[in-house]
Every structure is written in structure tokens, then in C-alpha cells.
Residue, then its C-alpha position, 0 to 999 in steps of 0.5 A: x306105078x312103083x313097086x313096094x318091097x315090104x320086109x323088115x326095116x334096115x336097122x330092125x334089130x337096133x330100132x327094137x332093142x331101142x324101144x325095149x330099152x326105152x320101154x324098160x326104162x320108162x318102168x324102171x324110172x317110174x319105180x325109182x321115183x315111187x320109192x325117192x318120193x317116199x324118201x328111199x334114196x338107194x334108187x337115185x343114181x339108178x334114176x340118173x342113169x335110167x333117165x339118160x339111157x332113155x333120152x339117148x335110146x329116144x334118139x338112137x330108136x329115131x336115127x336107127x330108123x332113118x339110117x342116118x349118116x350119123x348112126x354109128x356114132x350115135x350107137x357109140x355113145x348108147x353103148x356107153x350110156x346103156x353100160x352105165x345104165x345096166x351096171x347100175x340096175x344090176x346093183x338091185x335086180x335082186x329086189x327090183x324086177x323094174x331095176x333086172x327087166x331095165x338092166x335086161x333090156x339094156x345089155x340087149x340095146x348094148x349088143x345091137x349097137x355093137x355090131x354097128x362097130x365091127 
């Protein structure tokens, strides 16, 4: 019989900060594509932006919790991805709260990542 230690996962603080930027984003991009579909275009580049630092903190949620080989890497270009994504949220968090929580939850994400390059 093998004893378990249960405690917080390796990479916790990257894996929560990934969901809450996927989770962030999600609403975000939802609130981008409301105002583009009623033919408001001052959201679009932050629809492109939101859109890939959701598919990129997707993955990078997935490695951080396998520790893959990988991860460091991974982190790298979420950085940059999350950088881009929280210059342009901040463009409109005064008027968007979706555009300020997502622009949020990705100088979180950035930081994580981070410590993973020191």
C-alpha cells in the first residue's frame, strides 16, 4: 500500500493564474463579439488578442499541471501573449469591466510565468 501526500499541486499558482485568465478571457471575448455583432469595431484587436491568450493559457493550464519538460517555454510565450493581451484590455477597462478583469487576470498570469524565468 502506497502512501499518498496530498497537498498543493507542483505549479499551483501558475495552473490558477492560467484558469483565471482563461476564465477572464472567455468573458471578455464574449463581450467583444456582443458589441462586433452589433457593428461596434473598437473591441476587434482586443478580440484577436483575448482570443489568443486563451488558447495559449489553455495549453499553458494543461503543461503547468503535468510539469512538463516543456513548461518554461511554454510560460515564455505566455508571457508575451498575456503582455499583449493586458496592453490592450487596459485601452478600455475604463468603460469595459470584462476588458479591466481580463487585463487583470493577465498581469496575474504574466507574473506567474515569470518566476519560472528567474
Amino acid at each position: 500500500m502506497h502512501a499518498h501526500v496530498h497537498g498543493p499541486a507542483r505549479n499551483q499558482a501558475l495552473i490558477d493564474a492560467a484558469n483565471n485568465c482563461v476564465s477572464a478571457g472567455e468573458l471578455c471575448q464574449d463581450h467583444c463579439l456582443e458589441l462586433l455583432s452589433q457593428g461596434d469595431t473598437t473591441l476587434a484587436a482586443c478580440a484577436r488578442n483575448v482570443s489568443q491568450a486563451i488558447a495559449v493559457c489553455t495549453a499553458l493550464r494543461s503543461m503547468a499541471a503535468q510539469n512538463a519538460t516543456k513548461l518554461a517555454q511554454m510560460a515564455k510565450l505566455a508571457m508575451d501573449v498575456c503582455k499583449e493581451c493586458e496592453d490592450e484590455c487596459r485601452k478600455h477597462e475604463k468603460v469595459h469591466q470584462q476588458c479591466k478583469d481580463c487585463a487583470q487576470a493577465c498581469a496575474d498570469c504574466y507574473a506567474e510565468c515569470k518566476k519560472l524565468s528567474v
